[in-house]
NUDRENMI-506832 format. One record per atom (N, C-alpha, C): x, y, z. Coordinates in steps of 0.2 Angstrom, whole numbers, plus 5000, padded with zeros to 4 digits. Each point is the difference from the previous one (the first is absolute). Example, Ala and Ser with C-alpha at 12.3 -4.5 7.8 and 13.67 -1.06 7.14 Angstrom:
// residues 2
506649725039;499650065000;500450065000;499850054996;500450065001;499650055003;
This chain:
// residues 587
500449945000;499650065000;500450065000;499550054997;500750064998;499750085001;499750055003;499950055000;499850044993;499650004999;499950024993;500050115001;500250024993;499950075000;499550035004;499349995000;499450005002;499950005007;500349965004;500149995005;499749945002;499849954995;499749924999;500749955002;499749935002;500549955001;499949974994;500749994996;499949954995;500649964998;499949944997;500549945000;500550015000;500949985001;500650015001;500150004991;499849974997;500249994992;499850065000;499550024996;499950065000;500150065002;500349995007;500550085001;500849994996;500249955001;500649994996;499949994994;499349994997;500150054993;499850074999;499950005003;499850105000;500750035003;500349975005;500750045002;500649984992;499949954998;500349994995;500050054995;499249984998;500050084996;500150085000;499850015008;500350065001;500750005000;500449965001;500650015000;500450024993;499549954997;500250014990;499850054999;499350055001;500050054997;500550065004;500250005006;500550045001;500750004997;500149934998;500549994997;500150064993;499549974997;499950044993;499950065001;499850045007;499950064998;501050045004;500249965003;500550025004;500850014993;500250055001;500750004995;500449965000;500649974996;500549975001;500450025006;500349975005;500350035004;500949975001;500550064997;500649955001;500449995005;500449955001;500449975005;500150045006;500350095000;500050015006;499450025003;499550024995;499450025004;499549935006;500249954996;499849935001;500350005008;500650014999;500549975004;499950055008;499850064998;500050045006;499250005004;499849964995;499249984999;499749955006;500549965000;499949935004;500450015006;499949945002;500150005012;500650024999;500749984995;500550005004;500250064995;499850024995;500250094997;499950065006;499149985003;499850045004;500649985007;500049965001;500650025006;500450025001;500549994994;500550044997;499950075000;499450044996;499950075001;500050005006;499749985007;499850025006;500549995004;500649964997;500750025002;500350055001;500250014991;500150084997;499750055004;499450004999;499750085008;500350005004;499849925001;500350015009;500850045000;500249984997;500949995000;500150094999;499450044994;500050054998;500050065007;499449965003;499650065005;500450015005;500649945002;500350005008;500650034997;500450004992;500350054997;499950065001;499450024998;499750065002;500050035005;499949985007;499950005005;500850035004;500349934999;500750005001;500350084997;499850024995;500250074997;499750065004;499349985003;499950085001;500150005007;500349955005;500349995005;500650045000;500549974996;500750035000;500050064997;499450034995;499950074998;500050035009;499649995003;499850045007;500850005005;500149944999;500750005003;500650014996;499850074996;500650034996;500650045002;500549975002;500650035005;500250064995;500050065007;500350054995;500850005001;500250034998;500750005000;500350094998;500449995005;500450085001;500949995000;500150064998;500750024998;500649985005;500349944998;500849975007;500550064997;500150014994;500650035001;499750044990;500450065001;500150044994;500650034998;500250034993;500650024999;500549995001;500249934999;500749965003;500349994994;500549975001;500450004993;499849914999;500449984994;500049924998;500249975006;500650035001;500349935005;499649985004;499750055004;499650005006;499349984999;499850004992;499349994998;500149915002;500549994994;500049915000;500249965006;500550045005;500049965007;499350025004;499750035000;499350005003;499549974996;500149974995;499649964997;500249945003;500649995000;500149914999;500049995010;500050065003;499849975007;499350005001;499350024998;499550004998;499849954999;500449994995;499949894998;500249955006;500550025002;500049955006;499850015003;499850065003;499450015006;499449964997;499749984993;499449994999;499550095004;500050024995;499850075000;499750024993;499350004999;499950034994;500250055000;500350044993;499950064998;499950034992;500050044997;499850034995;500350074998;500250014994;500350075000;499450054998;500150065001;499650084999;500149994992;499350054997;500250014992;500450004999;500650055002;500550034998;500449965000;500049955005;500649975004;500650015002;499750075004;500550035003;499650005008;499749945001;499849975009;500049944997;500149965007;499749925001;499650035005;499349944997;499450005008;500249935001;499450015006;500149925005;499350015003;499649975003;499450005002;500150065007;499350025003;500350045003;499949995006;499849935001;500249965008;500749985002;500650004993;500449995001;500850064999;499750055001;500450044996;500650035005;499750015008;500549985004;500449965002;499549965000;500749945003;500549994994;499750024992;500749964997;500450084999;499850065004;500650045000;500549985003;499749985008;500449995006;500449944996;499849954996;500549934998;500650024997;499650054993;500650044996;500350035004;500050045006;500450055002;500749965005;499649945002;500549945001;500549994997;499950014994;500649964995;500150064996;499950055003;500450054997;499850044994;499449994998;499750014993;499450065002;499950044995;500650034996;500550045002;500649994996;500450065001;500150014998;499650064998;500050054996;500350024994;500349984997;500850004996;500450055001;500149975007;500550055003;500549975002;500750004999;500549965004;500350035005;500249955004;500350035006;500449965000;500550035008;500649945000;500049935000;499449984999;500349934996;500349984995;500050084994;500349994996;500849974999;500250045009;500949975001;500149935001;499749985001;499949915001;500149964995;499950044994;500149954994;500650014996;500550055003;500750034999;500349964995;500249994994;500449944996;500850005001;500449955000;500850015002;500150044991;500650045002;500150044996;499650054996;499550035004;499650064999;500450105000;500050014998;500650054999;499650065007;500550055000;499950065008;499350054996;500050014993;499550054996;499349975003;500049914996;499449975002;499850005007;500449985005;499850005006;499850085003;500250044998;499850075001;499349994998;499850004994;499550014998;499449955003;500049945003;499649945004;500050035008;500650045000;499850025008;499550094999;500050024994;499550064999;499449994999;499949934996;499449975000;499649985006;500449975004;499749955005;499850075006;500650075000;499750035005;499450044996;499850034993;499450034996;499449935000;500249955003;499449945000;500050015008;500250015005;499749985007;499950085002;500250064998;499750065000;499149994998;499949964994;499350024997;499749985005;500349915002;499549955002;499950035007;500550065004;499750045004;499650065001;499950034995;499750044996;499149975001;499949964995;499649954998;499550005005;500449995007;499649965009;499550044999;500150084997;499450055003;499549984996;499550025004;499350014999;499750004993;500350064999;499850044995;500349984995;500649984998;500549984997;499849934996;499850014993;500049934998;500549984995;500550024998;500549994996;500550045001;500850005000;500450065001;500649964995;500350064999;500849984995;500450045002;500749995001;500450065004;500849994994;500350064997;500650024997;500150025004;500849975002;500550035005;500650044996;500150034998;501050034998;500449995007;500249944997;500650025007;500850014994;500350055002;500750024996;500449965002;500650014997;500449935002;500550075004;500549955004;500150065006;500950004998;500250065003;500450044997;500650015005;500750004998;500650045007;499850035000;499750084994;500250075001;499250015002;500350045005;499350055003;499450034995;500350024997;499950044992;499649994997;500249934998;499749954995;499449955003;499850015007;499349965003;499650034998;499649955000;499250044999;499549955004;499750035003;499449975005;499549974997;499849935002;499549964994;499250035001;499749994995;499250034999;499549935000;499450005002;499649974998;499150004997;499749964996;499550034998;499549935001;499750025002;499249965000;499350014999;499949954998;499150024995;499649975004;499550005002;499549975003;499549994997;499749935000;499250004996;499749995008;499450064999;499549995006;499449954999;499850005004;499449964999;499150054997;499749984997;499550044999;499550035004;500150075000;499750045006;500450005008;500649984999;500350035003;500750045001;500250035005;500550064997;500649995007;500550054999;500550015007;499950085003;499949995005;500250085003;500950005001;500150075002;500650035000;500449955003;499750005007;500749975004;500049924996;499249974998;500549914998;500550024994;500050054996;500250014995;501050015003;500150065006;500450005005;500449955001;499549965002;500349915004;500349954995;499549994992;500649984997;500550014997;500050095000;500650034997;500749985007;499750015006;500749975004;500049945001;499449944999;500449955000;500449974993;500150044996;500349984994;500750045002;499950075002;500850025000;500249945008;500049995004;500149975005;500149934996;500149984997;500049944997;500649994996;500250064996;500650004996;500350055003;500949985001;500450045001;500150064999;500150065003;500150054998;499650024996;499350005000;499550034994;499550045005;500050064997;499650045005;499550024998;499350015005;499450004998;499850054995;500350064997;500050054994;500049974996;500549944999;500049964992;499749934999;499449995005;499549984997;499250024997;499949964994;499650044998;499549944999;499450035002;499349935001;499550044993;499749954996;499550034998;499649954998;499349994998;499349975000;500149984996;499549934998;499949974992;499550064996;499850055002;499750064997;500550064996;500649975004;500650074997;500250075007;499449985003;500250065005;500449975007;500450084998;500649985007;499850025006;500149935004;499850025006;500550035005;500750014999;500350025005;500350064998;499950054998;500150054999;499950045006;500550035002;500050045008;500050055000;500150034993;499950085000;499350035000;499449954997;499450034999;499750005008;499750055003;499850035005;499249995000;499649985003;499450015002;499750075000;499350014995;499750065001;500050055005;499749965005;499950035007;500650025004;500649984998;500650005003;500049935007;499549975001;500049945003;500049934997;500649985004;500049934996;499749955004;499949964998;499449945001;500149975011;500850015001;499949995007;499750035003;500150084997;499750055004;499349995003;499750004992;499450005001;499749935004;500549964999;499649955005;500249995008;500550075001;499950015009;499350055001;499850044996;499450045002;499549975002;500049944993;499449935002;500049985005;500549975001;500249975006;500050035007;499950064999;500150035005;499150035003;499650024995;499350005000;499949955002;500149944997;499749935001;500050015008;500550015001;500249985009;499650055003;500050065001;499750045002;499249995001;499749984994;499349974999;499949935005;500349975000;500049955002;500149995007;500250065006;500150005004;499450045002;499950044997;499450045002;499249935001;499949974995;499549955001;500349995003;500449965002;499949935006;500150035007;500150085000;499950015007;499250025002;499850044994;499349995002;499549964997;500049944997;499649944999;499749985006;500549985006;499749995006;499650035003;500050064999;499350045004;499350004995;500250024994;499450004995;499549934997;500849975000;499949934997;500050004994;500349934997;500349984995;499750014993;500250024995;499550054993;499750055003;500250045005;499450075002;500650054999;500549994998;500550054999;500550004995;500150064996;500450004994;500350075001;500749984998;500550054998;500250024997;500350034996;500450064994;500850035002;500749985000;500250065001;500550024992;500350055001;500450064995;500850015003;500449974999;500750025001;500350044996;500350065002;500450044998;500550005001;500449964997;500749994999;500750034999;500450035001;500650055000;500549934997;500350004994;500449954998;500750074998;499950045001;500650054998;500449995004;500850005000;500450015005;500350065001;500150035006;500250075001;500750005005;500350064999;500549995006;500050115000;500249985006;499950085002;500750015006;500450054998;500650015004;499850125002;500049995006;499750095001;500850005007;500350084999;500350025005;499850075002;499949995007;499750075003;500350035007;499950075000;500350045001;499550055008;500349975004;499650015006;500250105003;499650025002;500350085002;500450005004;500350075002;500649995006;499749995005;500249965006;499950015007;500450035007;499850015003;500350045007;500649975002;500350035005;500650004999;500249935006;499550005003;499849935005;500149944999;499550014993;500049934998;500249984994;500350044997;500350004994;500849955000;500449964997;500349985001;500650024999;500750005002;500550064998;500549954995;500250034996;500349984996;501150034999;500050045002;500550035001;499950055006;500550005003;500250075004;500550025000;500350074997;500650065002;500150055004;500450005004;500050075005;500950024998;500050065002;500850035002;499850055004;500550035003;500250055004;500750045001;499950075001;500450024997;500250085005;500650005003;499950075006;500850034999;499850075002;500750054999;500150035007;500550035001;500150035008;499850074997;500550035003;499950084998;500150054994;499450004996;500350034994;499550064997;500250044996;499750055000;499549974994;500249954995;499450004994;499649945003;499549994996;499449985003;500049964993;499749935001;499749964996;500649944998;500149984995;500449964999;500450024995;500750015001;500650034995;500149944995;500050064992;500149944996;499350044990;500149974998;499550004995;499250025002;500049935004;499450005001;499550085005;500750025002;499650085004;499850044996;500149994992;499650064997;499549964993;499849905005;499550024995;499449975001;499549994999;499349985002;500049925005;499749995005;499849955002;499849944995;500449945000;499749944994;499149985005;499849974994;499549974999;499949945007;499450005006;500249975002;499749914998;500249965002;499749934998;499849975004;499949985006;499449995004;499350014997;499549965004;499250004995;499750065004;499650044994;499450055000;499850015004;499749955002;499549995007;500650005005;500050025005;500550005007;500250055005;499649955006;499750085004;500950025003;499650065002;500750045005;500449985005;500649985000;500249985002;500550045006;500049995004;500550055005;500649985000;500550054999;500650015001;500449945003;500449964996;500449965002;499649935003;499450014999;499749945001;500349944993;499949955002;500149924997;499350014995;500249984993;499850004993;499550064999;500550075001;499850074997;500249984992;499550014995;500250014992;500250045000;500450014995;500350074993;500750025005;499950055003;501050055001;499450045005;500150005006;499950055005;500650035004;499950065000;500750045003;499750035006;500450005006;499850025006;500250065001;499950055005;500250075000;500549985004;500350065000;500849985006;500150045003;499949965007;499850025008;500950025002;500549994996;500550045002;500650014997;500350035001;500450044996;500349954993;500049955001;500149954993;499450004999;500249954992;499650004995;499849925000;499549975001;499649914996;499649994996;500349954996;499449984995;499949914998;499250015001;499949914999;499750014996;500049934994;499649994995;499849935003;499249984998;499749944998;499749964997;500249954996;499650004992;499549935003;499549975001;499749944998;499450004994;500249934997;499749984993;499549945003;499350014997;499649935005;499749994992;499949945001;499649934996;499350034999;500149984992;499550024995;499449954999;499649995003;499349944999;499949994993;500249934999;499849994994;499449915000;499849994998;499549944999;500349964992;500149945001;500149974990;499449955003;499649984995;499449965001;500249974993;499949944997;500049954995;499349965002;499549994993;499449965003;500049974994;499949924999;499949964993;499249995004;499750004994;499149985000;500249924997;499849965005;499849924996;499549994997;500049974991;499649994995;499449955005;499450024994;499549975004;499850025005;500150065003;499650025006;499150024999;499549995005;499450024998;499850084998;500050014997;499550084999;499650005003;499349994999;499250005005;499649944996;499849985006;499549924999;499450064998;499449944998;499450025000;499649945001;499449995006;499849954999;499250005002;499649954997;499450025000;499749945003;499350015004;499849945005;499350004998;499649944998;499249995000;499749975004;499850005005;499849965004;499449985001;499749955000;499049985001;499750025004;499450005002;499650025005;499949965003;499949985005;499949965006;499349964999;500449945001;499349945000;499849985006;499250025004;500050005004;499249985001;499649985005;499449954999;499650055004;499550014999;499350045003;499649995005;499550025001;499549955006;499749954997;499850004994;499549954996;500749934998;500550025002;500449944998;500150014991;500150054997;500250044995;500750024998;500349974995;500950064999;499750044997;500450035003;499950094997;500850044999;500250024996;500750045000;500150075002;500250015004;500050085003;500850045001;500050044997;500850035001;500250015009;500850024997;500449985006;499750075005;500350005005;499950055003;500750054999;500350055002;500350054998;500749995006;500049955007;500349975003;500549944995;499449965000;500349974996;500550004992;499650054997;500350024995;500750045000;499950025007;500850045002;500649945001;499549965005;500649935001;500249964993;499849994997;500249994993;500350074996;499950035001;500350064996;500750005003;500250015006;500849995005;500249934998;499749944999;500449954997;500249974994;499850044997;500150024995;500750064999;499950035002;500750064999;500449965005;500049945005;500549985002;500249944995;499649954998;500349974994;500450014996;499750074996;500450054994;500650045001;500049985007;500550065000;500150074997;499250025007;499950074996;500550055002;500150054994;500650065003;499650074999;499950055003;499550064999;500750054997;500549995000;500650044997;500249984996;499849944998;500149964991;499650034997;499250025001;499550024998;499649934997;500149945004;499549944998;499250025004;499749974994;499250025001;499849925002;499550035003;499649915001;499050034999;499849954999;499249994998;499749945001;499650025006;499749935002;499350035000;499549964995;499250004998;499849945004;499550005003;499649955002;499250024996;500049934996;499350014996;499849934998;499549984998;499549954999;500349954993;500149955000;500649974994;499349994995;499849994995;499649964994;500149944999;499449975003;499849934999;500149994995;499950014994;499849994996;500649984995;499849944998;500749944999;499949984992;500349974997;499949994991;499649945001;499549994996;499749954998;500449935001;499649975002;500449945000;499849954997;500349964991;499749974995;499649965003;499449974996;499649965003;500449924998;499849955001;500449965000;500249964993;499449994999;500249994993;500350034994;500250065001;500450044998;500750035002;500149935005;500850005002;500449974996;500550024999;500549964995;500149935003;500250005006;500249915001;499349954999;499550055001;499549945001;499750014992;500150034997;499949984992;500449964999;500749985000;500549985001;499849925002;499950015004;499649945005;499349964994;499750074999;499449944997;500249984995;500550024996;500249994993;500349914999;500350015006;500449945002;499349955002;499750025006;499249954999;499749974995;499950074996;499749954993;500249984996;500750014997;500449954998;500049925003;500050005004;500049945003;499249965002;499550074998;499349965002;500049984991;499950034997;500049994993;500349954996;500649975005;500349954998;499849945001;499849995008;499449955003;499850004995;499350034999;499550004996;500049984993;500550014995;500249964994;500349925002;500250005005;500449945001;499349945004;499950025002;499349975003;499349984995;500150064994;499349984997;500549974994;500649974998;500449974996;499949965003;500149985006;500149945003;499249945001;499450045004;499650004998;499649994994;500150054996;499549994995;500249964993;500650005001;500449964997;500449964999;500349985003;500549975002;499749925004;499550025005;499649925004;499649974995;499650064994;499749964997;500449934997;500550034996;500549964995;500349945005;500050045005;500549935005;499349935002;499250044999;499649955003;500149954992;499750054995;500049964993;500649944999;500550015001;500749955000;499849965004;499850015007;500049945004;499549954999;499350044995;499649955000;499350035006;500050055005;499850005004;499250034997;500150054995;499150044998;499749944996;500549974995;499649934999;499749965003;500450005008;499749945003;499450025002;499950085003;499450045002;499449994996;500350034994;499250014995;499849935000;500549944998;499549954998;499649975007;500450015007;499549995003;499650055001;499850074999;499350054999;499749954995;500249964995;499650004993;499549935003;500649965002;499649945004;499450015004;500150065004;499550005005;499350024998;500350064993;499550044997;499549924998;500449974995;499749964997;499749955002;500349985008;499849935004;499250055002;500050055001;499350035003;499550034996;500250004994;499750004993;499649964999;500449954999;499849924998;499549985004;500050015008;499849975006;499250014999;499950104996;499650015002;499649994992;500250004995;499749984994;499649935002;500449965001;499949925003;499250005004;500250055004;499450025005;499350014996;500150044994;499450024998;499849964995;500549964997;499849964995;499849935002;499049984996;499649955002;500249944992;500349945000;500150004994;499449964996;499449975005;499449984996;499650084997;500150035003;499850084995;500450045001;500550034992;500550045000;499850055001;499150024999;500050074998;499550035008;500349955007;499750035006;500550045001;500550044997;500250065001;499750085005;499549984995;499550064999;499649985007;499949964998;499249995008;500349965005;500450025001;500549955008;499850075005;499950044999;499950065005;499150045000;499850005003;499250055000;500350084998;499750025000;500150084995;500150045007;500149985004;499950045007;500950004998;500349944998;500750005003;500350004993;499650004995;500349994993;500650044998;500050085002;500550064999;500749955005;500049995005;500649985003;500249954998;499649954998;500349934996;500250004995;499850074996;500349994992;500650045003;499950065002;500950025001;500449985003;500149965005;500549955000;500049954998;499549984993;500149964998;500550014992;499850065000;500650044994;500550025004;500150005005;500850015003;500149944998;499949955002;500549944998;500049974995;499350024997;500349974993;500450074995;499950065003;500850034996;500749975002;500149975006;500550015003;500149924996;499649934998;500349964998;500150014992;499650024999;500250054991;500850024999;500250035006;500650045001;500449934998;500149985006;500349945003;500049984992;499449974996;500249954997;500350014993;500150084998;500350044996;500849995003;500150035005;500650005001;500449935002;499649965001;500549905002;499449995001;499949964988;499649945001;500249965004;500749975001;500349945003;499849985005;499950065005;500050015008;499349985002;499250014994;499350014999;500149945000;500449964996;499949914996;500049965006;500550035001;500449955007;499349995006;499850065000;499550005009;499449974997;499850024995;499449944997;500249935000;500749964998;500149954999;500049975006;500250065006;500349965007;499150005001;499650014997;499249995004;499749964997;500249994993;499849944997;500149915003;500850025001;500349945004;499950005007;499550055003;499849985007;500750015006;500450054997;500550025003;500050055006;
């Protein structure tokens, strides 16, 4: 027995002639099909393709994994010469260290989890050196090398360990140094003191101030004999000289200067806060100070000239007296030239009171009368000491002119009755006690003419926005990394899922084994219920197995099952043959 189209039981011949012939007319109507269409057509072509995906998608997969895990790689070393290039290659390889060169290849990269540690390896072994020789170069001295050559390996070796100190700085990413040293001489005459010249390549965006510029011109004279810091000359990969010592600063202050005034404000500022932070409290006070610097040097030499003093106190510096008497004579005065001519000039000082007769340090020539018939005469000269003052005064560079300093102080945070901050200025006590701690800090001088200003007022709350969050750089940063790796998931999960399980259940056999048991079941319950309604002494009680009360319900499940064994018997006669055979044989 056999399921007919209709949904009738009919003989097993008869379905195997009607599948017979359906199968012929598909034949005729279906095209030639060649070998490999056939081939991918059948169990073991289709498992092969389902290999192939498989094998493609977990390719796939594999790729956009290691796309996500794309190591970047950053710059180990740049503008090195060959030598240094290829020994930092070949240590690279024994390290087992990828790398890869820059467009130019003028860098090697390396990944950028690794770029320290292989500095510190290379810097073990010495790489790079820069191709700079140093005294190593004496070490490989050949027997029979003449005095010219050796002269010229010791010029080298000391212009190669110059660079390589050079180099240590900061700033400093390549240096080269020409030395002239003269060959030296018996005759005085004929020396000449050696020069040196150095180029420097800086690094990008950054520069030397005066003094580093200073520091390598004497450690280079300090380094060669007899070479004095004048005849070196430094200049930049740009062309500009940097040690030229004649060009002067606009201002006439050179860069130390100005950085004691800083230094000098910094302090001053800094003293002032932290003496009054403790009172007002931490952020409730700011400073400002202005130095006025004196960098001049001055010297001053003054000699002065005190007026005469009294005869008391004056100090005596010479004293002459004489005396001089006659017995009895008719002429009066002293015989000689001097009777017929004027009194000299006396020399004794201006000031000097009267002195009585014969007394001790009478100035000038006093003559006594004479008390008897002789004649006496005393003269007395004293010369006293002239007041003079020499004063010599050097001013030391750097002294202060006049501070100026400025103080803002907050207004007092203090709580109410309601339990309320409220800020209220200082009182005018207190503003004093800060005002004197302040000139004590500063070291106020009222004859220097330093000012001070201390305001006590209300600071501004009011603070810059603060980005909202997702418009902060780390956390875009952050999400960008999120969803790279959420969107990874996501292709990797529905590749895996939606494609990948399928193919792996089809190879194993697993959806086949599912559907044919759905199909079994569909069909076992089909059958079960066909069977149920079919009366075989009358085919046509289809229609009248049910009263009209229940007729809608019985015909629609009875067209569910009979589409569902229509289906079935389209898609596996064989399957249809079989369950009828196993009911004909009482199975």
């Amino acid at each position: 027995m056999a399921v007919a189209a209709d949904g009738t039981l009919t003989n097993d011949s008869n379905a195997t002639a009607t599948e017979g012939t359906t199968s012929g007319e598909h034949s005729s109507q279906e095209p030639p099909r060649n070998g490999v269409v056939r081939y991918a057509q059948s169990p073991q072509g289709r498992r092969v393709v389902l290999m192939v995906a498989a094998a493609a998608v977990i390719a796939l997969m594999i790729g956009i994994w290691m796309w996500s895990q794309k190591t970047e790689y950053r710059v180990l070393f740049s503008n090195f010469s060959d030598r240094d290039g290829g020994a930092i290659v070949a240590s690279l390889q024994q390290m087992n260290v990828p790398y890869k060169y820059s467009e130019g290849g003028s860098a090697i990269l390396v990944p950028e989890t690794m770029v320290h540690d292989a500095r510190l390896k290379l810097a073990s072994q010495g790489l790079p050196k820069g191709g700079n020789v140093g005294f190593e170069l004496m070490e490989n001295q050949k027997l029979g090398v003449s005095q010219f050559l050796e002269q010229v390996n010791f010029q080298r070796a000391l212009e190669g360990e110059l660079a390589r100190s050079i180099q240590s700085l900061s700033a400093v990413q390549a240096a080269r140094i020409h030395l002239a040293l003269p060959k030296a001489s018996v005759f005085v005459r004929d020396q000449q003191k050696p020069t040196a010249s150095v180029i420097l390549s800086l690094y990008p965006g950054r520069g030397l101030d005066p003094q580093q510029v200073s520091a390598i011109v004497h450690l280079v004279a300090s380094s060669v004999p007899e070479l004095s810091p004048k005849s070196v000359t430094i200049v930049d990969q740009n062309g500009n000289l940097l040690s030229d010592t004649t060009k002067q600063p606009a201002n006439g202050l050179d860069p130390t200067q100005l950085k004691y005034v800083q230094d000098l404000q910094q302090d001053i500022i800094k003293r002032v806060e932290s003496i009054i932070a403790p009172i007002v409290g931490t952020g409730n006070v700011r400073a400002e100070a202005t130095a006025d610097v004196d960098f001049s040097r001055s010297e001053q030499a003054a000699e002065t000239y005190k007026p005469n003093q009294t005869a008391d106190t004056a100090a005596v510096r010479s004293k002459q007296s004489s005396e001089s008497q006659n017995g009895n004579s008719s002429t009066s005065g002293i015989p000689g030239a001097l009777t017929n001519q004027p009194p000299a000039p006396a020399t004794a000082p201006i000031v000097n009171p009267p002195v009585a007769a014969g007394a001790p340090g009478a100035a000038g020539t006093a003559a006594a009368p004479a008390t008897s018939s002789g004649t006496s005469h005393k003269d007395a000269t004293i010369n006293y000491e002239v007041d003079k003052t020499v004063r010599y005064v050097q001013q030391p560079m750097g002294g202060v002119k006049r501070l100026t300093v400025a103080v803002v102080v907050n207004y007092k945070r203090t709580t109410d009755q309601t339990g309320k901050v409220v800020m209220k200025p200082l009182t005018e006590a207190e503003r004093n006690q800060i005002s004197d701690l302040v000139k004590e800090a500063m070291g106020f001088n009222k004859d220097r003419g330093d000012s001070l200003n201390v305001v006590n007022t209300q600071f501004s709350s009011e603070m810059e926005p603060e980005l909202p969050l997702w418009k902060q750089p780390d956390m875009i940063q952050l999400a960008k990394e999120i969803g790279k790796y959420v969107l990874l998931a996501a292709v990797l999960l529905y590749l895996y899922f939606g494609v990948l399980r399928p193919i792996i259940w089809k190879l194993s056999g697993r959806e086949e084994r599912e559907a044919k048991e759905r199909a079994e079941a569909e069909a076992k319950a089909a059958a079960e219920a066909a069977a149920a309604m079919y009366d075989p002494d009358n085919p046509d009680a289809i229609v009248e197995l049910s009263p009209e009360a229940a007729e809608a319900d019985a015909r629609s499940e009875y067209k569910k099952n009979l589409e569902s064994v229509k289906q079935l018997a389209k898609s596996d006669p064989k399957l249809v043959a079989s369950i009828i055979k196993a009911w004909v044989n009482n199975e």
